[in-house]
C-alpha distance (Angstrom), angle and dihedral (degrees) to the residues before:
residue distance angle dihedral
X1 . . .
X2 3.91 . .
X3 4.08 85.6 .
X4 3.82 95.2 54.8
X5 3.67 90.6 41.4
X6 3.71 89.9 55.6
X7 3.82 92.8 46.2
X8 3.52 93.0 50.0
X9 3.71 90.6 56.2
X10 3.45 89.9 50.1
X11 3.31 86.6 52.1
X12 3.73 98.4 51.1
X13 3.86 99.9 45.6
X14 4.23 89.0 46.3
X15 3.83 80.9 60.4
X16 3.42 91.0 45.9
X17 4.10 90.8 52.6
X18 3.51 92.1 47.2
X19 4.15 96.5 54.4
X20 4.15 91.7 34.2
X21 4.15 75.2 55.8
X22 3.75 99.9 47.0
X23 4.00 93.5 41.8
X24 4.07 85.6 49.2
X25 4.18 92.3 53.3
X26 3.67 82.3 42.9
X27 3.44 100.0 57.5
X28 4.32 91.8 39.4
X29 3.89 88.0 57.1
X30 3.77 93.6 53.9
X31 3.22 107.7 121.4
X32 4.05 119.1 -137.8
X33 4.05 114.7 -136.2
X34 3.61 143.5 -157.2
X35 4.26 118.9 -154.1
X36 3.77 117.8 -140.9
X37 4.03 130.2 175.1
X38 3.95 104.8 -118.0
X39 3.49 114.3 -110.2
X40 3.95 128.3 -162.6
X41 4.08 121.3 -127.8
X42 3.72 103.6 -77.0
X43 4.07 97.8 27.1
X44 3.84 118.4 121.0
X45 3.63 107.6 -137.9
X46 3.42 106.9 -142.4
X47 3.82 86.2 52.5
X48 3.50 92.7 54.0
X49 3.87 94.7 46.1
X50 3.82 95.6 41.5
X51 3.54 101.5 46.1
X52 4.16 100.5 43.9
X53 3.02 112.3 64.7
X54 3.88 100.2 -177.8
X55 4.06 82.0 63.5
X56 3.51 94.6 55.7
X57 4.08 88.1 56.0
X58 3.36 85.8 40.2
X59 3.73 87.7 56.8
X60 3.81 96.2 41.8
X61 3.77 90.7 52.1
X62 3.85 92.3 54.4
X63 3.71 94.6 52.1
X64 4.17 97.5 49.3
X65 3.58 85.4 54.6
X66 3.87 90.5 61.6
X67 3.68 91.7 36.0
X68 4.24 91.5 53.3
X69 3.59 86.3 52.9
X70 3.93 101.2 53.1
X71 3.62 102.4 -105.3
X72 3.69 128.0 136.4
X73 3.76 118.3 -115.0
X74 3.72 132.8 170.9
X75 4.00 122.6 -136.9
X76 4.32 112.6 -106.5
X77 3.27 94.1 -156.5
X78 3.99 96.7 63.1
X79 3.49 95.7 41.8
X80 3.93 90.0 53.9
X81 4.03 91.8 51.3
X82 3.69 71.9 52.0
X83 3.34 105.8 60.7
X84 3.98 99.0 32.8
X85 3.83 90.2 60.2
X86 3.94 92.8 54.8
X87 3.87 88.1 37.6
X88 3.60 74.7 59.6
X89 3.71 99.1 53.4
X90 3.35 97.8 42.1
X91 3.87 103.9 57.1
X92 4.40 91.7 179.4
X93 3.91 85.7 57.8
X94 4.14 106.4 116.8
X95 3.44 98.3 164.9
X96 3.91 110.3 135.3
X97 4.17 103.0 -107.6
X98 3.70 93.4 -128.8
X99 3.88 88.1 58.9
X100 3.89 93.8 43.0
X101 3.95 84.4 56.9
X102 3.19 86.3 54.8
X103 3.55 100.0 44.8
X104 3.72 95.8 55.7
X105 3.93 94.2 43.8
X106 3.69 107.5 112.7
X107 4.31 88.7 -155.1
X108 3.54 123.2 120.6
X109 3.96 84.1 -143.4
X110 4.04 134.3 50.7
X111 4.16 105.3 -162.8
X112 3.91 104.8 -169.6
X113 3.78 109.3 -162.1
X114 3.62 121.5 -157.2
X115 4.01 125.4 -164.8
X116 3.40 134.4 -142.7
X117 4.01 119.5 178.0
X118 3.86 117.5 -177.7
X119 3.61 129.3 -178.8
X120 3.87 124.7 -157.8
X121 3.93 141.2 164.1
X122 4.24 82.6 -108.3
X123 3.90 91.6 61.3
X124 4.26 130.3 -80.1
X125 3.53 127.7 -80.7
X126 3.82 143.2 -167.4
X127 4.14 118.5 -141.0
X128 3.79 113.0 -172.1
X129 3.50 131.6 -162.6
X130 3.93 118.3 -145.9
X131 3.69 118.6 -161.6
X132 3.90 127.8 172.0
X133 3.34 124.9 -167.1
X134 4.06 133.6 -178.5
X135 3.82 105.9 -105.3
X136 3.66 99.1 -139.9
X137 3.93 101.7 39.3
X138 3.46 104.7 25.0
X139 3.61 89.8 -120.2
X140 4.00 115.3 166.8
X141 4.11 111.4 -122.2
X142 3.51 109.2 169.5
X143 3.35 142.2 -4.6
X144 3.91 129.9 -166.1
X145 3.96 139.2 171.1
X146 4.22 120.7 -151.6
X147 3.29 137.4 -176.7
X148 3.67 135.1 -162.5
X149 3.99 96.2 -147.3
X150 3.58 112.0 -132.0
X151 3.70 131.3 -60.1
X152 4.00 134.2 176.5
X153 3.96 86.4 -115.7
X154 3.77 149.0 106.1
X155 3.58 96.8 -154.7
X156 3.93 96.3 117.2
X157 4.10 83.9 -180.0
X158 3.97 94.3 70.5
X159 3.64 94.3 39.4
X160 4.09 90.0 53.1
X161 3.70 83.2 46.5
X162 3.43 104.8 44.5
X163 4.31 82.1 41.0
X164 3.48 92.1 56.9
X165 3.76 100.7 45.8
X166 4.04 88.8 50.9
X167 3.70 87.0 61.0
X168 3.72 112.0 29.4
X169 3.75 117.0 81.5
X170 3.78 87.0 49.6
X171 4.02 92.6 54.1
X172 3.68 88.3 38.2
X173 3.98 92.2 61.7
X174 3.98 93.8 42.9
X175 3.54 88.7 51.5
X176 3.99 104.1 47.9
X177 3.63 79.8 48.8
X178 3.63 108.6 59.3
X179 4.27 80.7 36.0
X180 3.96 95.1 55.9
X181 3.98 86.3 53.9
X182 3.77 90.6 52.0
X183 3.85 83.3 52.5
X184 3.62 93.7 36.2
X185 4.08 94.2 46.5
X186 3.65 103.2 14.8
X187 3.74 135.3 -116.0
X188 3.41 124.9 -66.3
X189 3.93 128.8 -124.8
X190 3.67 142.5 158.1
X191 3.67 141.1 -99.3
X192 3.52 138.1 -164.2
X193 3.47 129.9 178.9
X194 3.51 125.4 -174.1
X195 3.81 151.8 154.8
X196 4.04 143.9 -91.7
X197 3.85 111.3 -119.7
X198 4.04 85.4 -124.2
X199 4.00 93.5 49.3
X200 3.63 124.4 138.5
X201 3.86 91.6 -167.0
X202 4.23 128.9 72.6
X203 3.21 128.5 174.0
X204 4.25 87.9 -87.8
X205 3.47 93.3 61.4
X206 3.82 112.7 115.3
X207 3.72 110.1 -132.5
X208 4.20 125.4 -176.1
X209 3.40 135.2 23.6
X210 3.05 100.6 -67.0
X211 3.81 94.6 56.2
X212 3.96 99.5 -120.0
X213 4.09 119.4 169.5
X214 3.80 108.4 -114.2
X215 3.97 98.1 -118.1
X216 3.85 84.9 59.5
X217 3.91 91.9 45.1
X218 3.98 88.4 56.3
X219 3.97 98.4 44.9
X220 3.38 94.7 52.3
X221 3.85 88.8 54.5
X222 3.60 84.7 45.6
X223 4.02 92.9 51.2
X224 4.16 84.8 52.3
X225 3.75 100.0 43.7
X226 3.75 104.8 29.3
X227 4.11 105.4 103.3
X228 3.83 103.9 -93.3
X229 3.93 93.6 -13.8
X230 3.78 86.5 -70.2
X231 4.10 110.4 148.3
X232 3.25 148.2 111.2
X233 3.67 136.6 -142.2
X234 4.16 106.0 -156.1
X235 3.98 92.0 -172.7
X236 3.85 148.2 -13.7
X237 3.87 125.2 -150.9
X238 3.75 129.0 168.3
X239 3.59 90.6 -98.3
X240 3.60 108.5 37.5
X241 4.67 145.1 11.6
X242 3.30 123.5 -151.1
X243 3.57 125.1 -167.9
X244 3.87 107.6 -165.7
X245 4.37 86.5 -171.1
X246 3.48 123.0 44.6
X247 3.71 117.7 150.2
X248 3.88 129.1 -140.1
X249 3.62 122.7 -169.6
X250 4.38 110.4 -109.5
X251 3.51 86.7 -119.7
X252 3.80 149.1 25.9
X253 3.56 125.1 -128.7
X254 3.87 94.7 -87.1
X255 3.72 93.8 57.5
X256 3.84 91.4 -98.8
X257 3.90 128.5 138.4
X258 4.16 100.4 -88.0
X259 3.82 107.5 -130.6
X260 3.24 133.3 -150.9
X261 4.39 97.8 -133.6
X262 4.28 75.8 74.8
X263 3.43 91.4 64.8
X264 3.76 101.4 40.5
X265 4.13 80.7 50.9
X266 3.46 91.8 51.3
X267 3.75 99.2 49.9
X268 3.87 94.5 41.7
X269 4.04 83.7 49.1
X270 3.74 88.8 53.3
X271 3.99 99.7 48.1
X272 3.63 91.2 46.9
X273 3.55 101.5 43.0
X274 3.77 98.9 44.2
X275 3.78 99.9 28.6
X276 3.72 103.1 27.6
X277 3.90 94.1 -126.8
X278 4.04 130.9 146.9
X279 3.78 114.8 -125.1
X280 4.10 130.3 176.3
X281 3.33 134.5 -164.4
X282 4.11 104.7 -94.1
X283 4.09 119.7 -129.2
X284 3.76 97.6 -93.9
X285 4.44 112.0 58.3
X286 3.43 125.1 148.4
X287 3.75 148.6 143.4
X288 4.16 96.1 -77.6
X289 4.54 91.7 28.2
X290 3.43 137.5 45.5
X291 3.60 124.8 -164.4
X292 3.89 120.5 -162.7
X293 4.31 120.1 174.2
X294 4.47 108.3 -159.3
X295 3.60 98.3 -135.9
C-alpha cells in the first residue's frame, strides 16, 4: 500500500513538473506589444492620432485587451513624444515618424488598429481592423476584422470594445503562433556581402591554408552561426552573396532582444581575425539587414 502510495506521488508531482514546465515556456514565448493607429502612405501619425479621436479609443480599447490578458505592452503615445523630440535634435533625420516609433519600441509586436465608424437608420457600428506585424522585420503575423454589431448609440467606446472582443481571441491565437515559430526557428534577416571597387579579393579567391574559395569560407560560418543551421543563401556572384534568410535567435543569453549588429561583429571579427581581411559596414544596416563591403 505504502509502494503505490509512493508511486502515485511520484506520479502526481511528475505531472506537476511537466505543467509548472509548459506554463514557464508559455510565459517565455509571450510576446511583448506596442498599439499604433494605422496610417495610410503619406499620413503623419501624430496628425492622425491627435486629431481623431474615435482612433485614439480605438487604440485604447486594443491595448486593455492585451493588458486583461497578461501581456506586456508599451504606451504609443510616450514613445512618439519620444521620437519627435530626437527628430528634433537631429535635423538630417528623414525617417518616416511612424517608423521611428517603431524603431524605438522595445515590443516584440506592432498591432496597427484601424477604425471604421458607420452610422445608419438600423443603428451605428464600429468595424476594426487588427494587424500584427514583427517589429524588427516587418513580418505580417496576424490579421483580424471585428465588428461591434449595431446598436442605437453614440458611444463609439462600447462599440470599439465590444469590436475588439468579437475579434480578439481568434487574432490572439494566429499571432502567438506565427511568434512561437520565430522563437522556435528564429528570426529571419538579411545579408549582403560585397566588395570595394579597389579590392584584390572576390568571392573566388582562395583564402587559408588549406586553399578554400571565399563564398565557401563564409557559408560554412554561416552553417555554424546561423540560429539552428537555418539560412539561406539566394545567390553568389564574383563580386557579391546574399543570403535573403539568416536566422538569429529572439534572444541572447541574458534574456535581451538578440540583434543583428552582433552578428555583423561577429562575422567581420571572424574574416579579419582568421583571414586577415578589411571589412566596413556597407550603405544599407539596420535592425532586420546588415550590409558589410571586403575592402
Amino acid at each position: 500500500m505504502k509502494k503505490k502510495s509512493i508511486i502515485l506521488l511520484f506520479g502526481l508531482l511528475t505531472l506537476m513538473s511537466k505543467s509548472f514546465a509548459q506554463q514557464k515556456k508559455v510565459q517565455q514565448t509571450q510576446p511583448s506589444i506596442m498599439v499604433m493607429p494605422f496610417t495610410k502612405e503619406g499620413e503623419d501619425i501624430r496628425t492622425v492620432y491627435e486629431n481623431d479621436f474615435n482612433k485614439r479609443i480605438a487604440v485604447t480599447k486594443v491595448r486593455e485587451a492585451f493588458d486583461k490578458r497578461g501581456f506586456t505592452t508599451y504606451d504609443f503615445v510616450s514613445k512618439l513624444k519620444q521620437a519627435l523630440k530626437e527628430m528634433a535634435l537631429q535635423s538630417d533625420d528623414k525617417t518616416d515618424l511612424a517608423k521611428k516609433v517603431g524603431q524605438m519600441s522595445e515590443a516584440d509586436i506592432i498591432v496597427l488598429v484601424d477604425m471604421k465608424f458607420d452610422k445608419s437608420p438600423s443603428g451605428n457600428e464600429v468595424m476594426l481592423t487588427l494587424t500584427a506585424n514583427d517589429r524588427v522585420t516587418g513580418q505580417a503575423l496576424a490579421s483580424k476584422i471585428g465588428k461591434s454589431g449595431k446598436f442605437y448609440t453614440d458611444n463609439v467606446a462600447k462599440l470599439a470594445e465590444k469590436a475588439v472582443e468579437s475579434c480578439v481571441e481568434d487574432f490572439l491565437d494566429i499571432m502567438n503562433a506565427k511568434f512561437a515559430d520565430i522563437v522556435e526557428n528564429g528570426r529571419s534577416i538579411r545579408i549582403t556581402i560585397t566588395f570595394d571597387n579597389n579590392s584584390d579579393y572576390n568571392m573566388d579567391t582562395e583564402v587559408g591554408d588549406e586553399g578554400d574559395v571565399l563564398s565557401d569560407i563564409i557559408e560554412d560560418w554561416l552553417d555554424e552561426n546561423a540560429y539552428k543551421n537555418n539560412y539561406h543563401v539566394q545567390s553568389t556572384t564574383e563580386t557579391a552573396m546574399f543570403i535573403d534568410d539568416f536566422r538569429i535567435p529572439l534572444r541572447d543569453e541574458r534574456g535581451r532582444n538578440y540583434k543583428a549588429s552582433k552578428v555583423m561583429r561577429k562575422l567581420r571579427n571572424f574574416l579579419k581575425k582568421k583571414y586577415g581581411l578589411s571589412v566596413k559596414k556597407g550603405r544599407e544596416n539596420s535592425e532586420a539587414v546588415i550590409s558589410l563591403r571586403i575592402l
